[in-house]
N, CA and C atoms as a LAMMPS dump frame, in Angstrom:
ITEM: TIMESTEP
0
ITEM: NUMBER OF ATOMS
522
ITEM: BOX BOUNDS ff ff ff
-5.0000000000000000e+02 5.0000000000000000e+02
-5.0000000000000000e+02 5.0000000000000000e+02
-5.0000000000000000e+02 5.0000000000000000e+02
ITEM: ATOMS id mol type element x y z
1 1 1 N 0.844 -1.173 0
2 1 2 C 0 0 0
3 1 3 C 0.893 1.241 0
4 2 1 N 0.842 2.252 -0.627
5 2 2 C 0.985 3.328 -1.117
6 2 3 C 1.37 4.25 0.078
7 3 1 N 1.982 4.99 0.565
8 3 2 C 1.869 6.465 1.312
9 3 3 C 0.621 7.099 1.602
10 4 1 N 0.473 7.821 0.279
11 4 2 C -0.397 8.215 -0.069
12 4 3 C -2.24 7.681 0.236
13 5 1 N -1.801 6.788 0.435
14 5 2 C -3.403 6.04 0.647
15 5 3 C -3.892 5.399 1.91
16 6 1 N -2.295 5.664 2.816
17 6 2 C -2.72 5.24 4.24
18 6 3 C -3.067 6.856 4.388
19 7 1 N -2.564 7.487 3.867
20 7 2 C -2.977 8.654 5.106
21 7 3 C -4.397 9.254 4.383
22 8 1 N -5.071 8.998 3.409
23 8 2 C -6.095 9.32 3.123
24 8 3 C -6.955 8.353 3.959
25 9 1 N -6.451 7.055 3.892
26 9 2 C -7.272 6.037 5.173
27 9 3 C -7.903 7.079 6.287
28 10 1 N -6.415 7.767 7.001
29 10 2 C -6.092 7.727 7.947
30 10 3 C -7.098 9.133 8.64
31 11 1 N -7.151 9.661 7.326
32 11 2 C -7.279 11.158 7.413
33 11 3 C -9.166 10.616 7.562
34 12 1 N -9.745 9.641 6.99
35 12 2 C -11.08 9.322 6.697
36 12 3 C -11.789 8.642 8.21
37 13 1 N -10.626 8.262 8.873
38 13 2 C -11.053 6.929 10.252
39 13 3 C -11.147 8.346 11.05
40 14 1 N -10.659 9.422 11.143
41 14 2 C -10.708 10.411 12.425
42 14 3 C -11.192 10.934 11.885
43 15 1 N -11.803 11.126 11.008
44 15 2 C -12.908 12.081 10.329
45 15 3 C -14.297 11.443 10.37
46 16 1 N -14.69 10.109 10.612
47 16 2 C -15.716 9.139 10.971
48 16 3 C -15.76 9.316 12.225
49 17 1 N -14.736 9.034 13.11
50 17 2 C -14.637 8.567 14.756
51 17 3 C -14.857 10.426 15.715
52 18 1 N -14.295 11.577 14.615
53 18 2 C -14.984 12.495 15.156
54 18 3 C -16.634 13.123 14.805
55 19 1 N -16.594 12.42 13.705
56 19 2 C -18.279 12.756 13.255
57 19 3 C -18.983 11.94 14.749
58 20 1 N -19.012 10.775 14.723
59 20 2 C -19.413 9.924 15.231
60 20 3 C -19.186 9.997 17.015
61 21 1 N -18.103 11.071 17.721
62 21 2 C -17.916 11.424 19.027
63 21 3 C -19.477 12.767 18.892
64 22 1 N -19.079 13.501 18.04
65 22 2 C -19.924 14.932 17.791
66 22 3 C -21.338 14.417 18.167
67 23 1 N -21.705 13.313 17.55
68 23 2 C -23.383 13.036 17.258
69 23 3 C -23.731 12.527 19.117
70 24 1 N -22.667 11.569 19.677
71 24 2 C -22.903 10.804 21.135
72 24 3 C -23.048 12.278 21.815
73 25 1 N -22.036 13.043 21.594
74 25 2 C -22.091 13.867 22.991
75 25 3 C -23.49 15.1 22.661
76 26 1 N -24.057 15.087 21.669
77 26 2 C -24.999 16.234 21.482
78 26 3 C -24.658 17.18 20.824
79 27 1 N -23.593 17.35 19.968
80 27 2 C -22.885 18.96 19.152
81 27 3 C -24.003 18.874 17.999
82 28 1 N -24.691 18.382 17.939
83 28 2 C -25.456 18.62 16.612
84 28 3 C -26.388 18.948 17.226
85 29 1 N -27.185 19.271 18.246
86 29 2 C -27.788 19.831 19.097
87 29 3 C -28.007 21.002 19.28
88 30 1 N -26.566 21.481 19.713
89 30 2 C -26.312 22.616 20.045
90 30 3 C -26.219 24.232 19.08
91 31 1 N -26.912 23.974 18.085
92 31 2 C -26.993 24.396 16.505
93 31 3 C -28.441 25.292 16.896
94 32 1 N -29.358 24.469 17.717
95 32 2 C -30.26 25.267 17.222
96 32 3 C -29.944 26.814 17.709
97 33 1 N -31.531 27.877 17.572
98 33 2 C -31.316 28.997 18.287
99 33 3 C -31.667 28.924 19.686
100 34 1 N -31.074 29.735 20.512
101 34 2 C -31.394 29.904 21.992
102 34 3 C -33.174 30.013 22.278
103 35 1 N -33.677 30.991 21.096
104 35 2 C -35.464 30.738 21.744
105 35 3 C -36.259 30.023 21.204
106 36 1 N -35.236 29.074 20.419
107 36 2 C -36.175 27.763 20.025
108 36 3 C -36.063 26.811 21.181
109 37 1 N -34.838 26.807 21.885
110 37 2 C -34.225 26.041 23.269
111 37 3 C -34.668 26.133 24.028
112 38 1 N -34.757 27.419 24.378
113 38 2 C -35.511 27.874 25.758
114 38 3 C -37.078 27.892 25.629
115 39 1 N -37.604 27.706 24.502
116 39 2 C -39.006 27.95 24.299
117 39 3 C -39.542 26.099 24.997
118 40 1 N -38.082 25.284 24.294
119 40 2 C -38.736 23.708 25.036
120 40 3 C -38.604 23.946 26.064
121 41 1 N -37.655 24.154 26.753
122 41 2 C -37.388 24.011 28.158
123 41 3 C -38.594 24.649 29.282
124 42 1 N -39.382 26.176 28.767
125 42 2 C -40.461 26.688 28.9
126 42 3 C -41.726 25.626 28.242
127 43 1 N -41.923 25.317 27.404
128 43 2 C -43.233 24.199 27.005
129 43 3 C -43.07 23.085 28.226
130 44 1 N -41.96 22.75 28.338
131 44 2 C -41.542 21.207 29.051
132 44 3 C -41.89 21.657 30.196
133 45 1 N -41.658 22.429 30.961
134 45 2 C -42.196 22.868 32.729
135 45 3 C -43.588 23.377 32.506
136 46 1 N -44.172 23.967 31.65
137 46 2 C -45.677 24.26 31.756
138 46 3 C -46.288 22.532 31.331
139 47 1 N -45.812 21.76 31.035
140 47 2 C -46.854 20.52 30.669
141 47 3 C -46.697 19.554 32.058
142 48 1 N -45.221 19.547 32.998
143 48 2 C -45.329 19.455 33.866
144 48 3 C -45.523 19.62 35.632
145 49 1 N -45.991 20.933 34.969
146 49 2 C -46.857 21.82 36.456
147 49 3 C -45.698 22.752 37.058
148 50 1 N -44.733 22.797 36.682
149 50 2 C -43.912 23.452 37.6
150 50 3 C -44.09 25.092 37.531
151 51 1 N -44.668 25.644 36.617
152 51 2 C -44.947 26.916 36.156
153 51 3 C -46.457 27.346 37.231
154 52 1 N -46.472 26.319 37.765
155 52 2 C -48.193 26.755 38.613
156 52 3 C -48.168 28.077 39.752
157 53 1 N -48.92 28.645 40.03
158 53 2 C -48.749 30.05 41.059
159 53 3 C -48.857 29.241 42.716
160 54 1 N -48.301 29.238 43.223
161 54 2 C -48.082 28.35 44.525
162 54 3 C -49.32 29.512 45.294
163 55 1 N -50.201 28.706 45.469
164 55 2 C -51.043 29.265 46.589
165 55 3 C -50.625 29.128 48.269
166 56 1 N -50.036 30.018 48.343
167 56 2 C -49.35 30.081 49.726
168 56 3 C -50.558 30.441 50.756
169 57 1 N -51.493 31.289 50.667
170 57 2 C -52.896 31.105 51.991
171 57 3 C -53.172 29.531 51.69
172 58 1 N -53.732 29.009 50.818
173 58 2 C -53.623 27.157 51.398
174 58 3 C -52.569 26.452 51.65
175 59 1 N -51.842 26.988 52.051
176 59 2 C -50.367 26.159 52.617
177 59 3 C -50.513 26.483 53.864
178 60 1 N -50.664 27.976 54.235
179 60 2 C -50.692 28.07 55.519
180 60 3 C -51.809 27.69 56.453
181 61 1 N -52.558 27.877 55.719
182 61 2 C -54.223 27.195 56.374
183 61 3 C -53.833 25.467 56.491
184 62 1 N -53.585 24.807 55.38
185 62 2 C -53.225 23.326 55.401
186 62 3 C -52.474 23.341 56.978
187 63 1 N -51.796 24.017 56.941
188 63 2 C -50.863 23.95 58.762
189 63 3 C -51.899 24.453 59.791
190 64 1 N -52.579 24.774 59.374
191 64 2 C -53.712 25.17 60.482
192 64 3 C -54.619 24.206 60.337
193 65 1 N -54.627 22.924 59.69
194 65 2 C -55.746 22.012 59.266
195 65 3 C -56.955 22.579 58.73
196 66 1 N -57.074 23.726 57.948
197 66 2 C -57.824 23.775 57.078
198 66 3 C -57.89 23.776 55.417
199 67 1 N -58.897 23.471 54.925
200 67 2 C -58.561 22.681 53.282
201 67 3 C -59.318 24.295 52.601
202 68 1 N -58.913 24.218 51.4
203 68 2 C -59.423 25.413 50.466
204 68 3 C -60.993 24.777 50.515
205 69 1 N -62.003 25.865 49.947
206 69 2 C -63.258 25.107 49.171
207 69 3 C -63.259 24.872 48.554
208 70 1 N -64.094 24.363 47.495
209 70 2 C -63.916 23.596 45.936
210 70 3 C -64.78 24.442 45.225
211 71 1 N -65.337 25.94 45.702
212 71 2 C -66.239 26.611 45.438
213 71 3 C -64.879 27.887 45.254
214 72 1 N -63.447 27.868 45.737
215 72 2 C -62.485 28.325 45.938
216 72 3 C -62.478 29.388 44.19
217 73 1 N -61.868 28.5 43.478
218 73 2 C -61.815 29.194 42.109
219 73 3 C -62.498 29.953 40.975
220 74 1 N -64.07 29.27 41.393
221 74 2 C -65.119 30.063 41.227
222 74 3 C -65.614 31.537 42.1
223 75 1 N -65.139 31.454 42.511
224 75 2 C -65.152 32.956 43.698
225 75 3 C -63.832 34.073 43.108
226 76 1 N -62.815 33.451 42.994
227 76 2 C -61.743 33.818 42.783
228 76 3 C -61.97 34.493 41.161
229 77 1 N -62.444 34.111 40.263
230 77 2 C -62.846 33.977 38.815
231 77 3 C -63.382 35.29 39.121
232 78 1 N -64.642 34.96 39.617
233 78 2 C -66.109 36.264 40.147
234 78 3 C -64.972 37.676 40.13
235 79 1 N -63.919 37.04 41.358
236 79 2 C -63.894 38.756 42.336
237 79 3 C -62.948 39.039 41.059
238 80 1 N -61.946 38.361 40.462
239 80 2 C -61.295 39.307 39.305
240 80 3 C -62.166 40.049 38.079
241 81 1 N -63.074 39.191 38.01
242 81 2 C -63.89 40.195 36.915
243 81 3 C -64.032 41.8 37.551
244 82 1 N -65.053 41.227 38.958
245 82 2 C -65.178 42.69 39.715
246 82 3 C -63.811 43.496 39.642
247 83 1 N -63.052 43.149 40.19
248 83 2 C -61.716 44.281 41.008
249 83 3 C -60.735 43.552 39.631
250 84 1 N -60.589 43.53 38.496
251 84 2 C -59.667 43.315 37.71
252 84 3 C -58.357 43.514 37.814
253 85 1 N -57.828 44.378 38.477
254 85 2 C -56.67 45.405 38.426
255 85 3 C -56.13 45.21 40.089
256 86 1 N -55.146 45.152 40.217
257 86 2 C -54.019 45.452 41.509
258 86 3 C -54.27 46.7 42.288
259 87 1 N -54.869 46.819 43.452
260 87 2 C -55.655 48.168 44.175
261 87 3 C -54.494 48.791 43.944
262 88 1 N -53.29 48.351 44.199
263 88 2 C -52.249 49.234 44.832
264 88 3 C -51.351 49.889 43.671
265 89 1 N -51.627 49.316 42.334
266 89 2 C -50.938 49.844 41.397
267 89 3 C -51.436 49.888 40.193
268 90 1 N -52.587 49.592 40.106
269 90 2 C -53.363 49.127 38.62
270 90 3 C -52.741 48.221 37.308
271 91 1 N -51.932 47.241 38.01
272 91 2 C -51.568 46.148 37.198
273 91 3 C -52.644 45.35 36.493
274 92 1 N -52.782 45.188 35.514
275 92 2 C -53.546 44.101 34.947
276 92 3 C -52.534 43.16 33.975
277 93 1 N -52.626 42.043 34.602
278 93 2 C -51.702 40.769 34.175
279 93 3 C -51.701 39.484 34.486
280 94 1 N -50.923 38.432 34.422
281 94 2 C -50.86 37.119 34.931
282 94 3 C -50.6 37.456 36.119
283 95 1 N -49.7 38.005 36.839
284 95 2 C -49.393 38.292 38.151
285 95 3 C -50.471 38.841 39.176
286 96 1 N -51.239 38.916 39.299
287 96 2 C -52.386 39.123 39.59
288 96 3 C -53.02 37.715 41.059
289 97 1 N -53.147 38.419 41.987
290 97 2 C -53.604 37.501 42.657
291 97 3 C -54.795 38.286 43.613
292 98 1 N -55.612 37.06 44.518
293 98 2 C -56.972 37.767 45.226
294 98 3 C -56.244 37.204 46.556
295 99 1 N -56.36 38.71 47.354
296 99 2 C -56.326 38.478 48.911
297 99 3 C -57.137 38.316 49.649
298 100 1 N -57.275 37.078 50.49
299 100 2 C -57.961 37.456 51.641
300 100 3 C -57.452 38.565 52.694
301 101 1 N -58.266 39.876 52.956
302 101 2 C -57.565 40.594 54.645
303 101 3 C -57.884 40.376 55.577
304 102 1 N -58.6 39.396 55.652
305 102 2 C -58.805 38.829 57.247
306 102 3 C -58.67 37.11 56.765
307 103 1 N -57.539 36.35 57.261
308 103 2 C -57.089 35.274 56.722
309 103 3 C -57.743 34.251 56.765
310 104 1 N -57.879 33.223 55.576
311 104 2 C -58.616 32.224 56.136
312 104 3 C -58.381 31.087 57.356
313 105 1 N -57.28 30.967 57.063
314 105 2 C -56.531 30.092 58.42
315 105 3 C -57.217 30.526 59.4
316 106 1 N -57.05 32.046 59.66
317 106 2 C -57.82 31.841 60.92
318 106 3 C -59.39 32.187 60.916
319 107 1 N -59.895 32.656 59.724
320 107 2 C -60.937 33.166 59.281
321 107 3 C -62.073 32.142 58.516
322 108 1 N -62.046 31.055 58.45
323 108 2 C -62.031 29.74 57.529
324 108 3 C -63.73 30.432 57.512
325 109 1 N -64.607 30.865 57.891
326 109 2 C -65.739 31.188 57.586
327 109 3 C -65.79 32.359 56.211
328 110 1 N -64.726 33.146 56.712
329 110 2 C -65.045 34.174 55.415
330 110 3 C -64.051 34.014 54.245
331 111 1 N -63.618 32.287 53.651
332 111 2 C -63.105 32.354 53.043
333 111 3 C -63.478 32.705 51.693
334 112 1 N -64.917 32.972 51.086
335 112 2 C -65.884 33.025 50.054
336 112 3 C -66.859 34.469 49.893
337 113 1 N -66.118 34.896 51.659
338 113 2 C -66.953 36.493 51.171
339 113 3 C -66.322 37.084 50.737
340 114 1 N -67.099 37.62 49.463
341 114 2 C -66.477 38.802 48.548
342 114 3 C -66.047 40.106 49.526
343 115 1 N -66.399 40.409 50.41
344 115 2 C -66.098 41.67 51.248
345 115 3 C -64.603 41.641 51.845
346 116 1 N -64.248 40.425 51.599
347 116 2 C -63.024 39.471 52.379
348 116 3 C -62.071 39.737 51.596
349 117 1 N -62.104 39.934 50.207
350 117 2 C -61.43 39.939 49.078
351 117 3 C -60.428 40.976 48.656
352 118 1 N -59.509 41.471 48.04
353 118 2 C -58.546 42.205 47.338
354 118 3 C -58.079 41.855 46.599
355 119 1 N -57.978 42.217 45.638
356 119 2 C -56.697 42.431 44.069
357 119 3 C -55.568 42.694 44.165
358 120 1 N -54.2 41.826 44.525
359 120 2 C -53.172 42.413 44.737
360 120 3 C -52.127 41.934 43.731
361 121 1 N -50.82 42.817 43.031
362 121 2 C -50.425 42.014 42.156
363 121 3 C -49.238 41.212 42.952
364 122 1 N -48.473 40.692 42.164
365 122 2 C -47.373 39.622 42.901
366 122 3 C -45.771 39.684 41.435
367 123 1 N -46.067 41.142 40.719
368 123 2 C -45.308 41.287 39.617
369 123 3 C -44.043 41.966 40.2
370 124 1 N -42.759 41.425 39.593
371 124 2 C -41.719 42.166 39.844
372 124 3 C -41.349 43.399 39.927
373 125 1 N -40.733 43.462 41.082
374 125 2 C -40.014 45.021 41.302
375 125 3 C -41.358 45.318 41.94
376 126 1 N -42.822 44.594 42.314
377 126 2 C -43.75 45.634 42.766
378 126 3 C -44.362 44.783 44.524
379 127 1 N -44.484 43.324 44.376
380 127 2 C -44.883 42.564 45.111
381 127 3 C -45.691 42.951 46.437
382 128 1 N -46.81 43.602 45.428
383 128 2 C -47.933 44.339 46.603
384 128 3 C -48.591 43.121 47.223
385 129 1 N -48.92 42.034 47.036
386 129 2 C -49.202 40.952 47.449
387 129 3 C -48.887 40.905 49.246
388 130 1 N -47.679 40.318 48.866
389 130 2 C -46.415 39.863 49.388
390 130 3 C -46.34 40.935 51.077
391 131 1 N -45.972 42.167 50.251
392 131 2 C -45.372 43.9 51.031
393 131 3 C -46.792 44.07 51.689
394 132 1 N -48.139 44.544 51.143
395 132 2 C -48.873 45.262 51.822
396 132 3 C -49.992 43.78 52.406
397 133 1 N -50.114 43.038 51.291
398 133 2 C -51.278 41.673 51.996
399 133 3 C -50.43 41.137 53.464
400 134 1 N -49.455 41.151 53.69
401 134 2 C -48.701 39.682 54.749
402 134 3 C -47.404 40.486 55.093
403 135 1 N -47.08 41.487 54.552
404 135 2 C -46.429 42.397 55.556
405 135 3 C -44.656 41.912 55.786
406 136 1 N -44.799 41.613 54.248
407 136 2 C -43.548 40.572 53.876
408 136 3 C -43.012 39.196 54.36
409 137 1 N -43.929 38.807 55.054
410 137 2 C -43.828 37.207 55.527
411 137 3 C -45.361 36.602 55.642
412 138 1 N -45.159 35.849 54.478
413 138 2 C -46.258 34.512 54.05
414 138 3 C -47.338 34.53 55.443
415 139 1 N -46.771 34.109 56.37
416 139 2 C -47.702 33.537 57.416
417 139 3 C -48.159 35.09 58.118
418 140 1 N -48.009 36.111 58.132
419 140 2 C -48.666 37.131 58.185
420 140 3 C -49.713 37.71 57.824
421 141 1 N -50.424 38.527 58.555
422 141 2 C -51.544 39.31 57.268
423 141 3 C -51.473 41.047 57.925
424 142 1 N -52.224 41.514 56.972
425 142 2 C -52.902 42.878 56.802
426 142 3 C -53.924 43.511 57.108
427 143 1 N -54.785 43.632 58.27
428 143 2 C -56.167 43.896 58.41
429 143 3 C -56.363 45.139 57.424
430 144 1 N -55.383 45.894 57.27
431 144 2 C -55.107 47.301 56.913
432 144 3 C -54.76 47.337 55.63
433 145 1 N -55.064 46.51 54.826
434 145 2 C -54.409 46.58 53.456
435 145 3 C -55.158 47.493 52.862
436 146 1 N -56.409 47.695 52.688
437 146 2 C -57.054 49.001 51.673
438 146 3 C -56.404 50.103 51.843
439 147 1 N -56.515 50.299 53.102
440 147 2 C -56.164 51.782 52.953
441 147 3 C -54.436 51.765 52.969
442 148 1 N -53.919 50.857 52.949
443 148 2 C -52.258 50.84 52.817
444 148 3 C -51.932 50.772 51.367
445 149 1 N -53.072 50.413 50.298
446 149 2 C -53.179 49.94 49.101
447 149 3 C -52.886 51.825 48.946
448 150 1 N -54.224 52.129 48.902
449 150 2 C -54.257 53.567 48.874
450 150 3 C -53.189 54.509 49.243
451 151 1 N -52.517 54.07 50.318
452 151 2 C -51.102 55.294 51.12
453 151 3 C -49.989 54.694 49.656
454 152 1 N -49.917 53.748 49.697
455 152 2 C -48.777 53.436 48.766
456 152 3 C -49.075 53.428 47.135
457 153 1 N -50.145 53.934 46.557
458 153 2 C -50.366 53.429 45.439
459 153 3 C -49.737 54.177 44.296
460 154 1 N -48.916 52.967 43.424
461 154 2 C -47.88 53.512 42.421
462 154 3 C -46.736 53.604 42.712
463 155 1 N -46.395 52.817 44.447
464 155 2 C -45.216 52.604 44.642
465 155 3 C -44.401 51.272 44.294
466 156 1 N -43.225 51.552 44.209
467 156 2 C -42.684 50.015 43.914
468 156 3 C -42.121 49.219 44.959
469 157 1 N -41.703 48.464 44.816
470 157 2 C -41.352 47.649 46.157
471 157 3 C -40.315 47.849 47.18
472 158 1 N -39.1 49.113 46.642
473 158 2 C -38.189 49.474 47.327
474 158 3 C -38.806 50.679 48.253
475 159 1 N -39.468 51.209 47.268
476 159 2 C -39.991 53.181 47.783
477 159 3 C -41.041 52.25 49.071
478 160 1 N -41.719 51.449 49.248
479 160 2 C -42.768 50.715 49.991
480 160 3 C -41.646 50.114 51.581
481 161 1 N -40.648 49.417 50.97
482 161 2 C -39.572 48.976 51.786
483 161 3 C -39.164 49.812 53.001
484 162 1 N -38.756 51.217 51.892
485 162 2 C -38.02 52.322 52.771
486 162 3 C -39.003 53.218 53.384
487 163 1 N -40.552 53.354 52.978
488 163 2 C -41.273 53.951 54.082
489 163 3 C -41.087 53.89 55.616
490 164 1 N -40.962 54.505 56.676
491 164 2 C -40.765 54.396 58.121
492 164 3 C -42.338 53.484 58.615
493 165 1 N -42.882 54.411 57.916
494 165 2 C -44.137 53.949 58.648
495 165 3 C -44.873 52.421 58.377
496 166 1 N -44.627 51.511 57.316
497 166 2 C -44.769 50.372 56.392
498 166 3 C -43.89 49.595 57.776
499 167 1 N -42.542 50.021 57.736
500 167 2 C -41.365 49.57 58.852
501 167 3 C -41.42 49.481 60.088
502 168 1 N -42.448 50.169 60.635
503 168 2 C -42.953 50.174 62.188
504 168 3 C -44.219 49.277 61.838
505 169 1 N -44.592 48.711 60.875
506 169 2 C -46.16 47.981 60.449
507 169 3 C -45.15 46.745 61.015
508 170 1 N -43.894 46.197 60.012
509 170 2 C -43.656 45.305 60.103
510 170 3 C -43.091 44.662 61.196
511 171 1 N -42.751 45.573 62.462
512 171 2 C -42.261 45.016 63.121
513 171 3 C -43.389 45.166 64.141
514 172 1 N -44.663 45.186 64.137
515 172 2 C -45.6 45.179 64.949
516 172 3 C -46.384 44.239 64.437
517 173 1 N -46.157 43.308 63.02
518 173 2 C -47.3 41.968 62.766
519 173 3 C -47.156 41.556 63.358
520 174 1 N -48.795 40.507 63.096
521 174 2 C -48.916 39.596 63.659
522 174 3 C -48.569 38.125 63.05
């Protein structure tokens, strides 16, 4: 055999054995675009629930041994039509959640009255939810949220933070 024809062999076997490393490890993969990638990786967690809004008042009630109603989402549906919008900032969006201000955990009777109810959003940089519903800790609440909706409204979550008076709220929850 020839010179010439081993190394064309030669040149053909590592030109197979790297095609053939490329395809095992995924490099032909890695071709597509980033928001075709990230768009699976986004489809793939919404088909397996992980994208869901964690209802944190039935978590805390669950520790108090009480269960949501099953009349829960239908109420919830109702009061957003009514109060569409975030009292505290006029968000209208996915971020969007309904407060109870007098909690059900401990309130388990008025978990379905509309009078019970608020619009608060839970959108970045604003987390009126969170700040004015529970007073920045989950297991907290707000008797005072309307009219705190109102003192703060159009604030964002830092200007809300650094209020004095929000700051003497928080260290007086319950």
């Amino acid at each position: 055999m020839n010179f010439g024809l081993q190394i064309s062999l030669l040149v053909a076997a590592v030109l197979i054995i790297g095609f053939a490393c490329w395809r095992l490890t995924g490099g032909h993969r890695k071709r597509r675009t980033r928001k075709r990638h990230y768009a699976g990786k986004e489809a793939l967690k919404q088909r397996r629930g992980m994208f869901r809004r964690r209802d944190h008042g039935a978590h805390v009630a669950r520790r108090h041994g009480h269960e949501r109603s099953p009349q829960w989402r239908r109420v919830q549906k109702e009061h957003l039509r009514r109060e569409p919008a975030c009292v505290a900032c006029g968000y209208k969006g996915r971020k969007l959640q309904v407060h109870h201000i007098r909690p059900f955990h401990l309130h388990p009777q008025l978990e379905l009255d509309p009078h019970n109810l608020i619009t608060l959003c839970q959108a970045r940089g604003k987390n009126h939810h969170l700040l004015l519903g529970h007073l920045d800790q989950w297991e907290s609440y707000n008797e005072h949220v309307r009219e705190d909706a109102r003192r703060f409204y159009r604030k964002t979550a830092a200007q809300i933070q650094a209020d004095s008076g929000w700051q003497k709220k928080v260290l007086r929850r319950p």
